[in-house]
N, C-alpha and C positions, 0 to 999 in steps of 0.2 A: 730452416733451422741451421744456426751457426756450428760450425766445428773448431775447435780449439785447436786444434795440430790437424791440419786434414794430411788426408795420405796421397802424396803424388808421385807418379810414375813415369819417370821420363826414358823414352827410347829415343836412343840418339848416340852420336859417336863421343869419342874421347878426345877429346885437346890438350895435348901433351905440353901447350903453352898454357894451358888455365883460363886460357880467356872467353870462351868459347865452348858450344856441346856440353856434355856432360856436365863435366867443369861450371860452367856457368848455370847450367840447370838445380845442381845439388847446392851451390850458395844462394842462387834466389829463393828456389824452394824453404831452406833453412833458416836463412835470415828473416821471410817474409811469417815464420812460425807452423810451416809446416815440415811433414816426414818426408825425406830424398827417399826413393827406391828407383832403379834403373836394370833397362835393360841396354846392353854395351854394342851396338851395329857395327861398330870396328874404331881401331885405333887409327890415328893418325900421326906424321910425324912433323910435329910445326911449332913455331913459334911466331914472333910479331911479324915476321918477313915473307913467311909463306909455308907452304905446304912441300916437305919434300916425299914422304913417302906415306902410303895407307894399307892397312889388313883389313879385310871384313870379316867378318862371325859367319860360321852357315846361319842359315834361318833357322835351323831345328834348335842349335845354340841360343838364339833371339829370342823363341818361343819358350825354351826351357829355363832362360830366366824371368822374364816375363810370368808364367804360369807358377813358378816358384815362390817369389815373392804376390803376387794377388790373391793365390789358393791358401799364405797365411796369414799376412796382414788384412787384405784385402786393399780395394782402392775407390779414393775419390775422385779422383780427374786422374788424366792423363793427356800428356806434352809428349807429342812426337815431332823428333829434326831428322837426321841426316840418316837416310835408310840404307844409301849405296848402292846396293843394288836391286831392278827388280822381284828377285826370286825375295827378298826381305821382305820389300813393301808386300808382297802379295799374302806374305805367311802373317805381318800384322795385320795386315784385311782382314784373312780369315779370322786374328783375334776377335778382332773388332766387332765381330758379327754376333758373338756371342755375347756383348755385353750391355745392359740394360741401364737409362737413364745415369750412364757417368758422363759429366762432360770429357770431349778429346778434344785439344787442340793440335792441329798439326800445321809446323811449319816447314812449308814446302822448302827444304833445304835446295840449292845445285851450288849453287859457290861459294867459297871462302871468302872473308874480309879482303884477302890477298889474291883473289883472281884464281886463285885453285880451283877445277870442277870437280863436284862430291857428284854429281848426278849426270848418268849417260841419258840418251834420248830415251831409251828404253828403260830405265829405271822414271823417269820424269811421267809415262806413258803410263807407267802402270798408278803413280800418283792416283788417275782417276777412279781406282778403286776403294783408297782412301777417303777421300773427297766426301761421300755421297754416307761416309758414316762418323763424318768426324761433327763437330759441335761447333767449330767457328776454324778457318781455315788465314792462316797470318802472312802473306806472299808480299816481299817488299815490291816495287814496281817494274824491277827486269825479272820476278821472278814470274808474276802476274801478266807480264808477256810472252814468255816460256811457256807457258800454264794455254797461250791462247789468248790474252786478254781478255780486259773484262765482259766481253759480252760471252764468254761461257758461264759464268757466274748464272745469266739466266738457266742454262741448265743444269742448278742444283738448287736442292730447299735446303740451304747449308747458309750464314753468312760470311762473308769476305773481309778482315780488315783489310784493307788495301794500305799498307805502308809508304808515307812518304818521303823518306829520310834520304833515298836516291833521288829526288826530284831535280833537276836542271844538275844532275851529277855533281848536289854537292852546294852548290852556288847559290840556291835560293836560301834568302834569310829567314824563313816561314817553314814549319815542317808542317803538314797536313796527312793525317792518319783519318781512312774513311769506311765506317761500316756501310759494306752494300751488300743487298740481298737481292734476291731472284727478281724485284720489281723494281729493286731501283736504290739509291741511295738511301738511307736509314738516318745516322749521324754522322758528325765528325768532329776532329778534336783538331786544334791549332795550335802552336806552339813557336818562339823564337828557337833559330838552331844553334847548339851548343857548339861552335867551333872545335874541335880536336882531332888529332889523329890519333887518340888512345879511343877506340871504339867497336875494339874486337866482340864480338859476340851480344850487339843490341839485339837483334833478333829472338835468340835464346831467350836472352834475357827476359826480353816482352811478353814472350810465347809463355817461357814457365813461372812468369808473374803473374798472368791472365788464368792459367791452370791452377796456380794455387787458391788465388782468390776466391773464383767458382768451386775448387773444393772445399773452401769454407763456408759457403753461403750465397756469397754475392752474386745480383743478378749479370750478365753479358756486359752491361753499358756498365756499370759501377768496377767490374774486374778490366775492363778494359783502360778504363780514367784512372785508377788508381798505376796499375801497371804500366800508363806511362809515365805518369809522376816518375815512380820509382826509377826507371830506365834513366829517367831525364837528371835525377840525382847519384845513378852510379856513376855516368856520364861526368857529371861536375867532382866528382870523387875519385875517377880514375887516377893512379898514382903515376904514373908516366914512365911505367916499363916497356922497354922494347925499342930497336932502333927503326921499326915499322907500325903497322897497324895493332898497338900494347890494348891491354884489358882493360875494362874498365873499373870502376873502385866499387866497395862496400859499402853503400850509405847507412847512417846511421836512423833505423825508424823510432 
């Protein structure tokens, strides 16, 4: 059964450039015809060039927006990025645990567009709590190294997209996005690469395009093909703000 406006919930930081985290989360969500609701893991202080400064939320803050907006709207999926630290990731574990048949997509945040790290070793570690309750896990390919590479994927009944948009750092004319699961590869999707340095927050983007979809209906494979499209069209829509890594654009659906 379809949903007309489904309700998604994004946990993730704030990108005071727009391009990026929340920001990116609340116009995909919105534009794709679903409800933004958010829970805020910390500000950051950035723009197209980089990351200069960051605050985190305690976790009880996290949970208590979290628990605020789900106990009255309620929710259909759920998009989680940039936790920060582990005492976070742990306290949305324990959300996690509690909730039945919503899709979570989580994308394993650690770095900025601009080389900034959002994630310590020990925030990265606790990730595997995550993991084992989320509903498809989106790690572009140095994140999916970080992570252990893909041969931990066999120990989870989770699926992987595995991102290819870093491949050959940039250089390959070919992007390859690949669902793999606990035995092995599933599908994949191919695509020519959009040349740009306006491509702050693809990730985001993916992640809470793929969230919304599945909160309206769509099976895994059809929210994933579509929310590349769409990524591959902000992409060509970016308006070319920034003297670095600028946001991508609006497309029109």
């Amino acid at each position: 059964m379809s949903k007309a406006c489904p309700r998604v919930l994004s946990i993730a930081g704030s990108d005071s450039g727009g391009g990026a985290g929340i920001q990116a989360d609340i116009r995909t969500i919105s534009n794709l015809g679903g409800h933004a609701m958010t829970a805020i893991t910390g500000v950051t202080v950035q723009n197209s060039v980089g990351v200069t400064a960051a605050e985190l939320m305690t976790p009880e803050l996290v949970l208590a927006q979290i628990e605020a907006v789900v106990d009255d709207f309620g929710v259909d999926a759920i998009k989680i990025g940039m936790l920060g630290s582990p005492e976070i990731a742990l306290a949305v574990a324990g959300f996690l645990k509690s909730l039945r048949d919503i899709p979570v997509i989580f994308d394993p945040v650690m770095v900025a567009t601009s080389g900034a790290a959002l994630a310590d070793e020990r925030t990265v570690a606790a990730f595997q709590e995550i993991i084992p309750l989320s509903s498809l896990v989106t790690p572009n390919l140095d994140e999916m190294e970080r992570l252990g590479g893909e041969k931990i994927i066999a120990d989870y009944n989770v699926p992987f997209l595995v991102k290819g948009g870093h491949g050959d750092y940039g250089n390959s004319p070919t992007v390859t996005d690949r669902l793999v699961y606990a035995d092995g590869e599933r599908e994949r999707w191919e695509g020519s690469r959009i040349v740009t340095q306006h491509s702050h927050g693809t990730g985001c983007t993916m992640s809470a395009a793929i969230a919304t979809y599945l909160g309206g209906g769509d099976s895994l494979s059809a929210a994933i093909g579509k929310a590349r499209e769409y990524v591959r069209a902000s992409l060509k829509a970016a308006p070319g703000y920034g003297a670095g890594h600028g946001p991508m654009g609006v497309p029109k659906i």
